[in-house]
ROMIKE-931204 format. One record per residue (C-alpha): residue number from 1; y, z negated, x negated. Coordinates in steps of 0.2 Angstrom, whole numbers. Each point is the difference from the previous one (the first is absolute). Last residue first. Example, Ala and Ser with C-alpha at 12.3 -4.5 7.8 and 13.67 -1.06 7.14 Angstrom:
 pos    py    pz    px
   2    -5   -36   -68
   1   -17    -3     6
// end
This chain:
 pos    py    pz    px
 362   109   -24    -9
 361    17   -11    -4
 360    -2   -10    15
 359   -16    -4    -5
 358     3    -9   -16
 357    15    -9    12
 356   -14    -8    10
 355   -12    -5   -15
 354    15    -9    -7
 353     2    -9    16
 352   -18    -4     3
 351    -3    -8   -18
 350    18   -11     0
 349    -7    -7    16
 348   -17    -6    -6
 347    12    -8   -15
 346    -1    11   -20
 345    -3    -6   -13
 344     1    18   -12
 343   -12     8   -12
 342     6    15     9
 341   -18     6     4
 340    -8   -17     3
 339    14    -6    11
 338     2    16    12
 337     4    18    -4
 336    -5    15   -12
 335    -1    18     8
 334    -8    12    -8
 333     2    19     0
 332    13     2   -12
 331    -7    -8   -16
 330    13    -3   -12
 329     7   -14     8
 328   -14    -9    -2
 327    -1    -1   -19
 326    19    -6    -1
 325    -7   -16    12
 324   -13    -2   -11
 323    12    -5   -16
 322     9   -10    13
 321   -12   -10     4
 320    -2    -5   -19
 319    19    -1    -3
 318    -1   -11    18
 317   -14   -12    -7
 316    10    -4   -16
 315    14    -4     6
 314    -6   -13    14
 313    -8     0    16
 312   -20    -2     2
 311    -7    12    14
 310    -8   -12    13
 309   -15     1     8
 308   -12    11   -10
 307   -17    -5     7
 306   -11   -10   -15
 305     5    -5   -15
 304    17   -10    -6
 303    -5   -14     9
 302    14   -10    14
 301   -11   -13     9
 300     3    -2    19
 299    -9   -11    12
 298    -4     5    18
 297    -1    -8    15
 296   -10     2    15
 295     1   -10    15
 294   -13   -11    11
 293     3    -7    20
 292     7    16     5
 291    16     7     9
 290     7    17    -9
 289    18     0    -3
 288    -2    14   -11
 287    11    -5   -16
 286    -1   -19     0
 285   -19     3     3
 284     0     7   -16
 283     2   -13   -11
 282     7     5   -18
 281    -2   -12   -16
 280    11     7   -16
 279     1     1   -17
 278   -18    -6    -6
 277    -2   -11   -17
 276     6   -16     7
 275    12   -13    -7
 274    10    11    -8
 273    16     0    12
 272     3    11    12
 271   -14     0    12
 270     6    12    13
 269    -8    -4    19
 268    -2    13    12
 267    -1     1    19
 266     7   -18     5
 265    -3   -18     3
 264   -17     5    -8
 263   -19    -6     5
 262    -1     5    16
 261   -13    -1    15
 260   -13    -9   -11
 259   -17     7    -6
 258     7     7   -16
 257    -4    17    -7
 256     3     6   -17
 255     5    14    -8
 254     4     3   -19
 253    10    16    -5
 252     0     6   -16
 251    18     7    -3
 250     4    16   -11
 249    18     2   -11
 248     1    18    -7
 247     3     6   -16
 246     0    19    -4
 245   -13     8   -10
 244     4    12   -16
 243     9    14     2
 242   -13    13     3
 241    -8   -14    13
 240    -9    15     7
 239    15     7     8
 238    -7    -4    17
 237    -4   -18    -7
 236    19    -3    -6
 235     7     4    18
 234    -9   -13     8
 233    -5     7    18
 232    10     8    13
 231    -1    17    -5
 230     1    15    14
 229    -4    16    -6
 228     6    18     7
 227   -10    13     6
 226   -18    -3     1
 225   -18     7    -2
 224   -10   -15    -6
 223   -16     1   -11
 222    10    -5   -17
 221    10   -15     8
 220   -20    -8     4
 219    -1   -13   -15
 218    18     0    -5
 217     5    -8    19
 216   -11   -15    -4
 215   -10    -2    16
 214    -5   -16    11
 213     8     9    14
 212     3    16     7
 211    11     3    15
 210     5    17    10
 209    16    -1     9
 208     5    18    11
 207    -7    -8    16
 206     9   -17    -3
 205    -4   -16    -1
 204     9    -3   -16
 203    13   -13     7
 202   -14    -8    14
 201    -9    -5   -13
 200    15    -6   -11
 199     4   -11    15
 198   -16    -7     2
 197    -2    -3   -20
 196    18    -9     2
 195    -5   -13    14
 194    -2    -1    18
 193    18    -5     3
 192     9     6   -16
 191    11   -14    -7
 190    20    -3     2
 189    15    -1    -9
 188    12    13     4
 187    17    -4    -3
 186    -3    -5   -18
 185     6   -18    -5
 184   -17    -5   -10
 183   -10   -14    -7
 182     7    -9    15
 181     7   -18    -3
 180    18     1     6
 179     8   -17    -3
 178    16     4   -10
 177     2     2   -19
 176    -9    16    -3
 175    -9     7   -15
 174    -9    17     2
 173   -16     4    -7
 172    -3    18    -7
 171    10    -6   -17
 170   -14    -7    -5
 169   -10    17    -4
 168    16    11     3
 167     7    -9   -19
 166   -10    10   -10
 165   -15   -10    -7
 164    -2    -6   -17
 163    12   -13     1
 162   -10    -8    16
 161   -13    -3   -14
 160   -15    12     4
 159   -18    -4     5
 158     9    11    16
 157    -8   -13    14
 156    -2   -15    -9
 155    17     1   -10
 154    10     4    15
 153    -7   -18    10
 152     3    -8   -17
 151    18     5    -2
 150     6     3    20
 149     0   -16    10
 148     2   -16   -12
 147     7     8   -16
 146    13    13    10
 145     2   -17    10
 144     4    -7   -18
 143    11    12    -7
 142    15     5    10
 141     0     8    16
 140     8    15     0
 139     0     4   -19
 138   -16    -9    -1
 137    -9    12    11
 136     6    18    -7
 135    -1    -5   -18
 134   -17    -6     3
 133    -6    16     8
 132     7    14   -14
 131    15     5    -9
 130    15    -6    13
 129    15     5   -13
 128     9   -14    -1
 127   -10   -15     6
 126    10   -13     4
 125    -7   -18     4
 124    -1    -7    16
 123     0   -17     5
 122    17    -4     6
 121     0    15     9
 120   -17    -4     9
 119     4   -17     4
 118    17     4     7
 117    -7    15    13
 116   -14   -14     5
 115    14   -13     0
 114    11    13    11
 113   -18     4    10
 112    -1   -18     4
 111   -14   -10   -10
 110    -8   -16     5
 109    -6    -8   -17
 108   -18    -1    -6
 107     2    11   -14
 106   -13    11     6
 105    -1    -5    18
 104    19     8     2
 103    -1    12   -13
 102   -13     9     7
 101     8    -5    19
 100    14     8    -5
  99   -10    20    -5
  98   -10     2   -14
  97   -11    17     6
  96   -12   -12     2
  95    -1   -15    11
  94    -7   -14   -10
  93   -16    -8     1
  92    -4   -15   -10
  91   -16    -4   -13
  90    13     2   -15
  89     5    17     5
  88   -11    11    18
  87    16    13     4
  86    -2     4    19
  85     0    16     6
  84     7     5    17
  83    -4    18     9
  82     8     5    14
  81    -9     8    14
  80     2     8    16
  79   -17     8     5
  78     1    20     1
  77   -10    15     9
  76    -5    14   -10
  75    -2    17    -6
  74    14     6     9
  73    10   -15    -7
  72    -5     6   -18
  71    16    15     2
  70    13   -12    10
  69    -1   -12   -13
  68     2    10   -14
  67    13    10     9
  66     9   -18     4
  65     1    -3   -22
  64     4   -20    -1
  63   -17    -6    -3
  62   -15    -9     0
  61   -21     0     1
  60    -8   -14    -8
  59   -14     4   -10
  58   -11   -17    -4
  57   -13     4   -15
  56   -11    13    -4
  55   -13    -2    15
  54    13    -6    10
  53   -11   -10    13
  52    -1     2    21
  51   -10   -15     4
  50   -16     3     9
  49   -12   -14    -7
  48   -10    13   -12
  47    16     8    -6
  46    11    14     8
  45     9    13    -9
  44    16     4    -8
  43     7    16   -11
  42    17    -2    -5
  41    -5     2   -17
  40    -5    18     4
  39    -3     4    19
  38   -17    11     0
  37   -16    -8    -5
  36   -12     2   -13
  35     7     3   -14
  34     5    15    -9
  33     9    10    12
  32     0    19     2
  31    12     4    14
  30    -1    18     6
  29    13    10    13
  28     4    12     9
  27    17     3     3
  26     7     2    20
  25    17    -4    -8
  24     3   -15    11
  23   -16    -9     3
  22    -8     5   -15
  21    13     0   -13
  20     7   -15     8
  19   -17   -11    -1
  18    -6     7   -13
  17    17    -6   -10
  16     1   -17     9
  15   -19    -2    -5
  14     3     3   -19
  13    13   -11    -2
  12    -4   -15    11
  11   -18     2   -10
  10   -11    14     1
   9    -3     6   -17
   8     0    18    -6
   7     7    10    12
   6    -6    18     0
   5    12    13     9
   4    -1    17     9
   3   -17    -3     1
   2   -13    15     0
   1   -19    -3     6
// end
């Protein structure tokens, strides 16, 4: 059979662009995926007692963009969430991004946000130019919350210094002085109702949409008659690591199921300090609402091997990317997008609305 495009990978990026192509420009269509399942990192599933887990960790779906919105609302319906994370320091729990009551049950004092704004300006220390993630941190907030929240939590997830990182890694994470407690501010803060792999389903079922999993794309690209490649997968791999390998950050994930209705105060717990060697605790049941006498958690510990999560950010990296980057812009028939193939971090969001305005220049 003749494609019109083959997508490698079928991820946010790979399904929003069969999706379209499909639907919209009556293209057909072949997604070659090396797992077994569709949905990338979003992909969830049900375990033995019936919660609905994150097999690679909690994805929270957020954003400010209406057309991304509008585009995955027709593949589902919505639950209103906000996502709260609390900080687990010194055997306490801290609401984390820092906001007033941080500081508040930190320092045991009742903070206003003028003494909140006063605390951070008298702690502070100027960092001129901002370098990398501890520059970023302690030049809003001084040096012992960047010590208490972001140092040891950074260094177990990167195995990086927070000077070694560029300063987007901490400087994700906002710092407020008032009470607001959400993870996120974006207008659109909700979770899909039946779960992300039903709503990637219902994204590539289409006519024009053919699927094959649990194959490596080189393995069968030589007996497919197509027009125009689709790469969504880590760019140094399709290039046969000319340039040497680029680094990712992976996670093993540890689950565990408890025979009590809940086990967290909220979704995800950050263990910032060095006590423990995993990064985060998520509970699911914080996500789907689901009513049940057990729950599921799962237990995070960063590794360098294993599923490319998280493209490393500093100098070094990005002249290393950018050597392949060159290389793929000499080939005119394929189309690099999405985390792995931009060596980029990238939000659920951020994934869908590049996608979009790739196709808007089809």
């Amino acid at each position: 059979m003749k494609y019109d495009y083959l997508i490698v990978g079928a991820g946010f990026a790979g399904s929003v662009l069969a999706e379209r192509l499909a639907s919209q420009m009556n293209k057909k269509i072949l997604i070659v995926e090396k797992r077994n399942h569709i949905g990338g990192n979003a992909y969830d599933e049900y375990d033995e007692y019936g919660i609905l887990i994150h097999k690679y960790g909690p994805h929270i779906f957020h954003t400010n963009s209406k057309e991304v919105f509008d585009y995955l609302s027709q593949f589902t319906e919505w639950i209103p969430y906000e996502h709260k994370v609390l900080a687990f320091h010194n055997n306490e729990l801290y609401p984390i991004p820092i906001n007033r009551i941080t500081l508040s049950k930190l320092y045991n004092k009742d903070f206003t946000e003028e003494d909140a704004k006063k605390y951070f300006e008298s702690k502070k220390e100027n960092r001129y130019p901002i370098l990398n993630s501890e520059d970023i941190i302690v030049n809003q907030v001084g040096y012992d919350l960047f010590e208490k929240f972001y140092k040891y939590y950074t260094k177990k997830q990167w195995n990086l210094e927070p000077k070694e990182l560029s300063p987007s890694v901490c400087g994700r994470i906002p710092i407020r002085t008032n009470d607001d407690c959400r993870y996120f501010t974006d207008k659109y803060q909700f979770m899909p109702k039946d779960g992300y792999t039903k709503m990637f389903e219902r994204m590539l079922k289409h006519k024009n949409i053919e699927i094959i999993l649990n194959t490596d794309f080189k393995k069968i690209i030589n007996d497919v008659n197509y027009d125009k490649l689709i790469y969504t997968g880590p760019i140094d791999y399709f290039f046969d690591y000319k340039f040497g390998k680029l680094p990712y950050r992976s996670i093993r994930f540890e689950f565990k199921i408890f025979l009590i209705e809940f086990k967290q105060k909220t979704a995800v717990y950050n263990y910032v300090d060095n006590t423990k060697n995993y990064t985060r605790v998520s509970e699911y049941k914080h996500l789907t609402f689901q009513k049940s006498k057990s729950t599921s958690l799962s237990y995070e510990y960063p590794i360098f091997d294993g599923e490319p999560f998280y493209p490393i950010p500093n100098e070094e990296n990005k002249h290393q990317y950018h050597l392949y980057k060159m290389e793929s812009e000499k080939l005119s028939n394929v189309i690099f997008c999405g985390r792995l193939a931009e060596y980029q971090y990238y939000n659920m969001d951020q994934v869908v609305a590049n996608s979009l305005t790739i196709l808007k220049r089809f």
